[in-house]
C-alpha positions as CSV (number, residue, x, y, z in Angstrom):
1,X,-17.7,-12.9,7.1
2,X,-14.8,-15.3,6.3
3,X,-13.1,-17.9,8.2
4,X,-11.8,-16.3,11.9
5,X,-8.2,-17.0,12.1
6,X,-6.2,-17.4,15.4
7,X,-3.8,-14.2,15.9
8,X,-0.2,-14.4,16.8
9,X,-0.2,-10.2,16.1
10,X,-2.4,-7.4,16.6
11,X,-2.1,-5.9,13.3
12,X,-3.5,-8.5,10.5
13,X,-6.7,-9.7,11.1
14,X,-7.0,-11.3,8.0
15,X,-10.7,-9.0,7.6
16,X,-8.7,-6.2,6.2
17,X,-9.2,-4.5,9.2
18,X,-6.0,-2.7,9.8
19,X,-4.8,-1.4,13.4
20,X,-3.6,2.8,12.8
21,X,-1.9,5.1,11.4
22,X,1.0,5.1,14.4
23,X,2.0,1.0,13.7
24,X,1.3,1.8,10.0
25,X,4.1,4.4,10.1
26,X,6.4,2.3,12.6
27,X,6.7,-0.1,10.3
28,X,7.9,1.7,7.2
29,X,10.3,4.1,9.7
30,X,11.8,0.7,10.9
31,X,13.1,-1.1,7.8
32,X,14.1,2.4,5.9
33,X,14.7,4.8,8.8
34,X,16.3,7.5,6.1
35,X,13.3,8.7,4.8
36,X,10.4,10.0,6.6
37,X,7.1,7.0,6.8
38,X,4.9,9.2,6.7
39,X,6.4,10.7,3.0
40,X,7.3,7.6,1.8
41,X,3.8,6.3,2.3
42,X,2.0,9.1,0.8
43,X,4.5,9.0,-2.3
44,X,3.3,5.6,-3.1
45,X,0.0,5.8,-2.0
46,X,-0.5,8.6,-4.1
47,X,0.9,7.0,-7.4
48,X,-0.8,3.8,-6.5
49,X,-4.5,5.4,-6.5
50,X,-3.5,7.8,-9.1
51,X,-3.6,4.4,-11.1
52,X,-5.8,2.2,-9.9
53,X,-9.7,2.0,-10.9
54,X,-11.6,4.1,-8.7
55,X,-14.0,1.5,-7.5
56,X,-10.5,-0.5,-6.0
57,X,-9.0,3.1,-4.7
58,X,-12.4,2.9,-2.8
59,X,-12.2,-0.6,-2.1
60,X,-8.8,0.4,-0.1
61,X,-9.9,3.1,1.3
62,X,-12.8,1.3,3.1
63,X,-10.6,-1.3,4.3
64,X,-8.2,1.2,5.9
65,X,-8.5,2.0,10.0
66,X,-10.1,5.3,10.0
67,X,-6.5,7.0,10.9
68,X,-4.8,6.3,7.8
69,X,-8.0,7.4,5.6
70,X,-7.3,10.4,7.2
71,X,-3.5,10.7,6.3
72,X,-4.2,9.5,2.6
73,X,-7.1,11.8,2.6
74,X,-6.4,13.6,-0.8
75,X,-5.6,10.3,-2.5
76,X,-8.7,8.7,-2.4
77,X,-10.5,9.2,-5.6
78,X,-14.2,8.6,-7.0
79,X,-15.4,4.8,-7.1
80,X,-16.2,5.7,-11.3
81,X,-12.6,7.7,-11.6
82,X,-10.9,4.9,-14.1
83,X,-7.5,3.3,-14.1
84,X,-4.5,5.5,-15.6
85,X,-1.8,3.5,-17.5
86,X,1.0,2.7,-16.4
87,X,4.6,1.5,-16.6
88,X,7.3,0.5,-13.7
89,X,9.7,3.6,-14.9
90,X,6.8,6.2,-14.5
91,X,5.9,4.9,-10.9
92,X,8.9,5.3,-9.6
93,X,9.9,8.5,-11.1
94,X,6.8,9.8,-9.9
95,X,7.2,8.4,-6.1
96,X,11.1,9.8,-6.5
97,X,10.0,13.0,-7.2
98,X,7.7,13.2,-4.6
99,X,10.1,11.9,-2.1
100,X,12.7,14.0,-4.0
101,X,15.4,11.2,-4.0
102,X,16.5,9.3,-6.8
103,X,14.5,6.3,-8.7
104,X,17.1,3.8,-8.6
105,X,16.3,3.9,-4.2
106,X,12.6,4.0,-4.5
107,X,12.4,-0.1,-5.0
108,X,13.2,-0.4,-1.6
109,X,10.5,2.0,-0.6
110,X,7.8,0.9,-2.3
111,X,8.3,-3.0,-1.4
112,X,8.3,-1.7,3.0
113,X,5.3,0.8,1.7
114,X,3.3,-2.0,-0.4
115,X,4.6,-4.3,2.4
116,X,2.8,-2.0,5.4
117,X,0.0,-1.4,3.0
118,X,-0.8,-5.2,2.7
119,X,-0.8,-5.8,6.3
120,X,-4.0,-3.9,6.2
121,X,-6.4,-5.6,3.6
122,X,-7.5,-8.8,2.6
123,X,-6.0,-11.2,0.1
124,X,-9.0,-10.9,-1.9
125,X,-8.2,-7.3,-2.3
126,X,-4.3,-7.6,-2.7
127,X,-4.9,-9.8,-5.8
128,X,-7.2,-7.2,-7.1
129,X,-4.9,-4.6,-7.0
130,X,-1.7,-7.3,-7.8
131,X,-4.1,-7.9,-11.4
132,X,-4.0,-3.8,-11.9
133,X,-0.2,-3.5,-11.9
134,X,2.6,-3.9,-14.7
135,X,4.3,-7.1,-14.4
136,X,7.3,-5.1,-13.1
137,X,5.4,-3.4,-10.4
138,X,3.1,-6.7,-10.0
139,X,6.1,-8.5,-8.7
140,X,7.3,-6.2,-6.3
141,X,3.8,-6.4,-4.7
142,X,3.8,-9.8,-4.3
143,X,6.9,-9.9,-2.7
144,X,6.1,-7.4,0.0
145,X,3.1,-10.2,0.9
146,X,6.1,-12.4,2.4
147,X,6.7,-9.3,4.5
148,X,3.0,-9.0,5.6
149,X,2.6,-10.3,9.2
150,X,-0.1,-13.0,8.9
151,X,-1.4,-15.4,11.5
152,X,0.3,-18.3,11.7
């Protein structure tokens, strides 16, 4: 087990041990209240472990409080499932379409989503997934970790 950090918040342990699926979707729902949290998450969730290796989809999955495993329950994918290409104009069209709104208002999204998501798991982790991503993509996910309520 790593260092034990002293917690100003509840919801980042720095363990990647998340809180649930109720602060998880409060958080998205309060910095883009015009969309549903709970679609918006599951719109990037899904196109993020559509693409990622399996073994990091897993990786996730078992850093995740047991409440959100269950709302991303048919995103998870086998540990040996492998990584599917990908470029930033294909990710958002495909979280657009499933949020059926337009691409150019998915940034937006995906930095509160990937911001929410990050809150969740450990650094070591991020950077995993941060290494998988086009540069495009890669930037917007390091961004959202200055949005990531840390200890202080």
């Amino acid at each position: 087990m790593g260092m034990m950090h002293n917690q100003e918040t509840e919801s980042w342990s720095g363990e990647g041990v998340g809180t649930n699926s109720e602060s998880f979707l409060a958080r998205i729902n309060r910095e883009v209240p015009e969309y549903s949290p709970a679609d918006a998450a599951e719109a990037v969730m899904s196109a993020l472990c559509a693409r990622l290796p399996g073994g990091l989809v897993q990786e996730l999955r078992e850093q995740f409080p047991e409440s959100l495993r269950q709302l991303f329950q048919h995103c998870w994918k086998e540990r040996s499932a492998p990584a599917r290409k990908f470029d930033k104009d294909d990710f958002y069209l495909d979280i657009a379409e499933h949020m059926q709104t337009e691409p150019e208002n998915v940034r937006l999204v995906l930095y509160v989503v990937f911001s929410a998501i990050r809150s969740q798991i450990t650094e070591k982790l991020a950077d995993k997934i941060g290494s998988e991503m086009p540069p495009n993509v890669a930037g917007t996910w390091e961004a959202s970790h200055r949005a990531a309520e840390r200890p202080r």
